[in-house]
C-alpha positions in Angstrom: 105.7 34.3 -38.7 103.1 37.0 -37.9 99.8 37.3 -37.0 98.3 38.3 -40.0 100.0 35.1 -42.1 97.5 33.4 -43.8 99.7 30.7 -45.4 99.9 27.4 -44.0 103.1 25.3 -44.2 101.6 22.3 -43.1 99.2 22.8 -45.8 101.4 23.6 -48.5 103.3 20.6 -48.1 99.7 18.8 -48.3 99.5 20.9 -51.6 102.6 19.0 -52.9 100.7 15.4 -53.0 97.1 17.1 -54.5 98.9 18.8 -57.4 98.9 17.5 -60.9 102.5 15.9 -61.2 102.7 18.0 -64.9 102.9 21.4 -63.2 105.7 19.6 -60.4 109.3 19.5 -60.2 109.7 21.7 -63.0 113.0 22.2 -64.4 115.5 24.5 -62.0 119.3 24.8 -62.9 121.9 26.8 -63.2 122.2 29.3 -66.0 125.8 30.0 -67.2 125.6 32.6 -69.6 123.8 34.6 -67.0 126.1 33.8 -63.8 129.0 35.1 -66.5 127.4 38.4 -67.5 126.3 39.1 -63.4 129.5 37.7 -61.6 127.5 35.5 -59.1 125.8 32.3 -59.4 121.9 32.1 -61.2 119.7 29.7 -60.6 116.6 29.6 -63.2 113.5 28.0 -62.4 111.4 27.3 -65.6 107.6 27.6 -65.0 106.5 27.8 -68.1 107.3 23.5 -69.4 103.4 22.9 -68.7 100.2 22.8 -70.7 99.3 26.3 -69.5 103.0 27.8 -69.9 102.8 29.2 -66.4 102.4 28.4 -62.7 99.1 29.1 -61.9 98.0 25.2 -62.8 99.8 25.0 -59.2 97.1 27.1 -57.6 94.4 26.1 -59.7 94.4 22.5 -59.1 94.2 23.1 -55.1 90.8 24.9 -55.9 89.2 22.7 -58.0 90.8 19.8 -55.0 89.2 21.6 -52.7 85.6 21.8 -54.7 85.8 18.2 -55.7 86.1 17.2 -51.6 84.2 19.1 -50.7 81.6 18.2 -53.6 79.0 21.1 -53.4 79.4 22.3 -57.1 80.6 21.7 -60.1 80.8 25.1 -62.1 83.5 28.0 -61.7 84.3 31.1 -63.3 86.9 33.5 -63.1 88.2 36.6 -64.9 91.4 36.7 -66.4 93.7 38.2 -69.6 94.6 34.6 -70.2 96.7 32.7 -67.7 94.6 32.0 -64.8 91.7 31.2 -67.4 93.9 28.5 -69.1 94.8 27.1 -65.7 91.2 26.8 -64.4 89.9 25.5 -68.0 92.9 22.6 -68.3 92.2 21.7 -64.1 88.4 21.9 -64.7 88.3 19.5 -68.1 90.3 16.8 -66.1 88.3 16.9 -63.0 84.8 17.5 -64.6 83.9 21.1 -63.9 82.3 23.4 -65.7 84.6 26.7 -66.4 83.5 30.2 -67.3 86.0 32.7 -67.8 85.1 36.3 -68.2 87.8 38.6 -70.4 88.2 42.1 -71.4 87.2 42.4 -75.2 90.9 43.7 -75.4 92.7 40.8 -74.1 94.9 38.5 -75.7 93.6 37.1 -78.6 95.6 33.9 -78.4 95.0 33.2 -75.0 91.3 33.7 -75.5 91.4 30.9 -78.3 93.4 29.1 -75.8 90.8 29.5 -73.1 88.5 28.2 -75.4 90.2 25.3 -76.9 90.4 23.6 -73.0 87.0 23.9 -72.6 85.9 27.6 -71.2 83.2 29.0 -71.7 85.1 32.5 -72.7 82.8 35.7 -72.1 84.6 38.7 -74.0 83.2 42.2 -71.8 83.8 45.5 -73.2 86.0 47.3 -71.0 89.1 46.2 -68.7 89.6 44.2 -66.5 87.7 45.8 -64.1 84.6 45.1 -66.2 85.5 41.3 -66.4 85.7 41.1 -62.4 82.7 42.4 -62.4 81.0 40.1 -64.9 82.7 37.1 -63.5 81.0 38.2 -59.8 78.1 38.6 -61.3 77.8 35.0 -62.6 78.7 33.4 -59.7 75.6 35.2 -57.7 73.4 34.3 -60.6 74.6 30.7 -61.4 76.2 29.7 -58.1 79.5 28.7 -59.7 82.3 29.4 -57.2 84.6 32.3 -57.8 88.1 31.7 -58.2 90.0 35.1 -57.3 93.8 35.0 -57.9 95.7 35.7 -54.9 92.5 36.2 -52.6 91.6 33.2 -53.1 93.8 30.9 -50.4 94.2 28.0 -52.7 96.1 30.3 -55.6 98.8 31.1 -53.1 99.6 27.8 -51.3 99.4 26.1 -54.7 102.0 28.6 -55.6 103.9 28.1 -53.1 105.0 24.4 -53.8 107.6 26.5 -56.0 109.5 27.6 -52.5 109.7 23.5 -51.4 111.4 23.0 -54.5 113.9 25.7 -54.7 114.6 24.9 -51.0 115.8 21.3 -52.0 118.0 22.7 -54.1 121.7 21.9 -52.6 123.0 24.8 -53.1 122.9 27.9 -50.8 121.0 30.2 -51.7 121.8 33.9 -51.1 118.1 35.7 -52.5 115.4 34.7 -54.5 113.8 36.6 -57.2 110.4 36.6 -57.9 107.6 38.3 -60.4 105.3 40.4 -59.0 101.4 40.7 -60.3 98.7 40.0 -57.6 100.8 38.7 -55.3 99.8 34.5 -55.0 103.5 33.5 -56.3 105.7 36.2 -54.4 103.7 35.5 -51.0 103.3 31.6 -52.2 107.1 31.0 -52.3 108.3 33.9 -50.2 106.3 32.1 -47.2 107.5 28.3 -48.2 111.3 29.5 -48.1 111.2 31.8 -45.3 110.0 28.6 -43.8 112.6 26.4 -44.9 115.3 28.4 -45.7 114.6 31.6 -43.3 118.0 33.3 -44.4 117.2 33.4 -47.9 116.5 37.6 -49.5 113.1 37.7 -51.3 112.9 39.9 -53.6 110.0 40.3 -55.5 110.2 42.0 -59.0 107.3 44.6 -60.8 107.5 46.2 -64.0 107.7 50.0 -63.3 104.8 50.6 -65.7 102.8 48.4 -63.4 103.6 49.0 -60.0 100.9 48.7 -57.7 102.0 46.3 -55.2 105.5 47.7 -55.3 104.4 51.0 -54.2 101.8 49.3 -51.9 104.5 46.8 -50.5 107.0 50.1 -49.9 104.5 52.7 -48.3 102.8 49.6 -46.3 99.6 50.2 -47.3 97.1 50.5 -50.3 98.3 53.0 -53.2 96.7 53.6 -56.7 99.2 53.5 -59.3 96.8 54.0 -61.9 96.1 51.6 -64.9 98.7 49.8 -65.8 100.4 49.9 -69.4 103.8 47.1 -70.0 104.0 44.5 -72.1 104.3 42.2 -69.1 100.7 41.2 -69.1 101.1 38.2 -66.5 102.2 40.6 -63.9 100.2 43.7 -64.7 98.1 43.6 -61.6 96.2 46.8 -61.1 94.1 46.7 -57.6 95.5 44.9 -54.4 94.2 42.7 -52.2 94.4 43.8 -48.6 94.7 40.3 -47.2 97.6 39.8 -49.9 99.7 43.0 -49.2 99.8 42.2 -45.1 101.1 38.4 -46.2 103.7 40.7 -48.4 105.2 42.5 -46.2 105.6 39.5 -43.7 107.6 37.4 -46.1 109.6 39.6 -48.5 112.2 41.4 -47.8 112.4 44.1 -51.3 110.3 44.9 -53.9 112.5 46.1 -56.9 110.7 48.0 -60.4 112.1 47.4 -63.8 111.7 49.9 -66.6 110.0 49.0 -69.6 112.8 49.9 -71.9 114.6 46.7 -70.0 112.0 44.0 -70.0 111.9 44.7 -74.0 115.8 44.7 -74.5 115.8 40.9 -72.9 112.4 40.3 -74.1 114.7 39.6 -78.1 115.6 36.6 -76.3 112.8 35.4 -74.4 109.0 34.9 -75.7 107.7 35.5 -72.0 108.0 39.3 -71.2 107.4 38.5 -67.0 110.7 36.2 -67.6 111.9 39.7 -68.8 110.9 41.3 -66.3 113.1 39.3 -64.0 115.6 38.9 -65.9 115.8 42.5 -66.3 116.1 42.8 -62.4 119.2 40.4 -62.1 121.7 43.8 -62.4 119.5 45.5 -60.4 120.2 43.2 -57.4 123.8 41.0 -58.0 125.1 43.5 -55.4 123.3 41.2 -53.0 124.8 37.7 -54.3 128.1 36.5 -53.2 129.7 35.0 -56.0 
């Protein structure tokens, strides 16, 4: 599928058996209301009926897996606005690690609680995100704690990408799949997993436009600096991009679509999760492609 392809299927499947069953065979299903309003058949997938309220659990229990084999420490740390940090700190109490998790002073302040009440070791850094990489790095030199890196690290994406084995048991046909865009571990996850199983299937991955980094990146086919990024979409408001990540991109997805902020507020009235919004708010952009 390329020579730059870091994904694995063989190993993804292997991911399948290793993962917690609570962040499995979550719920997928055809929503009504929006097939109405779009004129072509949607399928939902609901990531969010877990302990963490979001897939990275998936990738997060294939690192700590992979540190428990492999048995050579027992500490990680990572930096996060709240997400990944809750997915490393609920993975790390059940299989005995020790989890750090560095955060802008700015983040989240219920996810920081969150972090907290699973067992991190929350570090609050003044400045963004940039500052929390940065501190978590410099823990893991000084401690020796492995460093988990969302979408860099391997494990994030093939966990991920158990999403794409389920959608392609699905029995219906499937025309494209949508798919939130941040760092890239989900898109390239389950982009790679169906392109393998389903190789017909249109990814499409989906960025707000206030946050567009691997968009821009993913369309110019190579590294562009969109700036900082300001949306409400927080779960997909990656700033920087991983080289590696970008070249398993644009391998495995086929268009990269930007929703205005304006629009992931409107549906965010009826949905808690803005990055739900953010897709959501992408359906119009792209029933053109579905075949009702």
């Amino acid at each position: 599928m390329g020579a730059h392809m870091r994904l694995d299927i063989d190993r993804i499947e292997a991911a399948a058996t290793t993962i917690h069953k609570v962040f499995l065979h979550t719920p997928q299903y055809v929503c009504e209301s929006l097939s109405r309003a779009l004129g072509c058949q949607i399928i939902l997938k609901v990531e969010t009926m877990n302990p963490v309220r979001c897939f990275k659990g998936r990738g997060t229990e294939m690192v700590l897996a992979r540190l428990q084999s492999q048995g050579h420490t027992k500490s990680v740390v990572c930096a996060s606005a709240g997400n990944l940090g809750q997915a490393l700190a609920y993975g790390g109490r059940s299989r005995g690690f020790d989890v750090t998790v560095t955060a802008s002073a700015t983040a989240n302040a219920f996810k920081v609680e969150k972090m907290r009440l699973l067992g991190a070791n929350v570090v609050l850094v003044d400045g963004e995100i940039e500052a929390a990489l940065q501190a978590a790095a410099d823990h893991a030199e000084e401690t020796g704690a492995f460093l988990v890196e969302d979408s860099k690290n391997l494990d994030t994406c093939e966990g991920a990408a158990t999403i794409g084995l389920e959608l392609s048991e699905l029995p219906q046909a499937l025309d494209a799949v949508l798919v939130s865009l941040g760092a890239g571990a989900m898109a390239t996850g389950v982009g790679y997993a169906l392109k393998c199983r389903r190789p017909n299937v249109e990814m499409i991955t989906v960025q707000p436009r206030n946050a567009p980094a691997m968009t821009l990146s993913f369309k110019a086919r190579q590294i562009v600096d969109a700036g900082t990024p300001n949306t409400i979409a927080d779960g997909v408001a990656g700033r920087y991009v991983i080289p590696e990540v970008l070249d398993d991109l644009l391998v495995v997805v086929d268009d990269a679509l930007l929703v205005s902020e304006e629009s992931i507020k409107e549906r965010r009235n009826a949905i808690t999760i803005p990055a739900f919004g953010t897709c959501r708010g992408a359906c119009r952009c792209a029933r053109s492609r579905c075949h009702s």
